[in-house]
N, C-alpha and C positions, 0 to 999 in steps of 0.2 A: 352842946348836949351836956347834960349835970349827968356827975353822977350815978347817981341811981338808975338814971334813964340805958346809959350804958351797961353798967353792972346786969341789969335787966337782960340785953341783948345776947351779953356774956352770956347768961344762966340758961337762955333761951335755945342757944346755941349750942352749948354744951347737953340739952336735954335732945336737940334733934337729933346728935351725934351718938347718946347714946340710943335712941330710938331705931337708928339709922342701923347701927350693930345686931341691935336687936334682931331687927329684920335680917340681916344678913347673916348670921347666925342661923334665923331658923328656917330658911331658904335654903342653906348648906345641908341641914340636917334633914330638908327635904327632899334636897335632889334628886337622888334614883325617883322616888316616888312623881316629881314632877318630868322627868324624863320618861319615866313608862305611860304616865299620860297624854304627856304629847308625841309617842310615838305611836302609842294607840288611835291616839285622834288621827292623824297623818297618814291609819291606812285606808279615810272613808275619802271620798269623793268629796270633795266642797267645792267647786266649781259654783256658779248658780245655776239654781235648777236641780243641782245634784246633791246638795247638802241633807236631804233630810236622814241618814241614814247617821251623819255627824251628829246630826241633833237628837235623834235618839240617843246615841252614846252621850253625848253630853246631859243630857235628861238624867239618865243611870246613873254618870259619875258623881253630879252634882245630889243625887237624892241620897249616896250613900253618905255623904258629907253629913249627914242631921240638919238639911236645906229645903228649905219650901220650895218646890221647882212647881212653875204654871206655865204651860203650854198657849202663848197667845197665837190666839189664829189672824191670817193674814186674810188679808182680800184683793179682789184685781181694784179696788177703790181705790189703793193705795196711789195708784197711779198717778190718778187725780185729786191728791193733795201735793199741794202748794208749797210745803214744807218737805215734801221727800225729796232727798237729795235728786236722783238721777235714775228712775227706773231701765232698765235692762231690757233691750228688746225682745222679742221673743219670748220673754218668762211670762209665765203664769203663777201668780200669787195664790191663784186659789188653792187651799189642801196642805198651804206651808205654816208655817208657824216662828215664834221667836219664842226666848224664854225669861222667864223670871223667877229668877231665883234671889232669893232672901235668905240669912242665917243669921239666928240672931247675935249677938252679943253677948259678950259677960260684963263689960264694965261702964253699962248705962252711958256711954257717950254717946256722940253724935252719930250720923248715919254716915257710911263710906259707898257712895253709890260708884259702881262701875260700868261700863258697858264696853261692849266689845263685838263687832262682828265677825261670823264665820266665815 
């Protein structure tokens, strides 16, 4: 390895670290606020079948953020695609929903998609 090629790695590394503080810094400084949301969250039901009352709440939290929240609607089709992981017996998809939420950015970079089930 030349060099530069290293020095490179060096630089690289020292920017995820301080990126890395970064983040952790301002997770600290969020805390309370991220613990009254998840203990908010924590008093709805999320079982399946029983989450929709979660996903209001999260609908709420996430709109006060300055977030594009859209309610996608589910179906019992779901079933019957080939790509769903594992449907749930007994549940009925119909009348449920997932979310999509978007916010934008300030510094024109890439997109950080995340996902996460209830």
């Amino acid at each position: 390895m030349k060099a530069w090629q290293l020095w490179k790695k060096v630089l690289r590394g020292i920017k995820l670290l301080m990126d890395e503080t970064k983040l952790k810094n301002a997770t600290t400084d969020l805390l309370p606020d991220i613990q009254r949301f998840l203990v908010d969250l924590m008093k709805f039901p999320s079982t399946p079948g029983q989450e929709h009352q979660a996903m209001l709440f999260l609908c709420e939290e996430f709109s006060k953020l300055n977030a594009e929240v859209e309610k996608i609607s589910l179906s019992n089709k779901i079933k019957d695609d080939p790509d769903y992981s594992s449907p749930v017996t007994g549940i009925e998809y119909e009348g449920r929903f997932n979310l999509r939420v978007c916010r934008k950015g300030q510094g024109g970079g890439k997109t950080l998609p995340a996902q996460r089930s209830l």
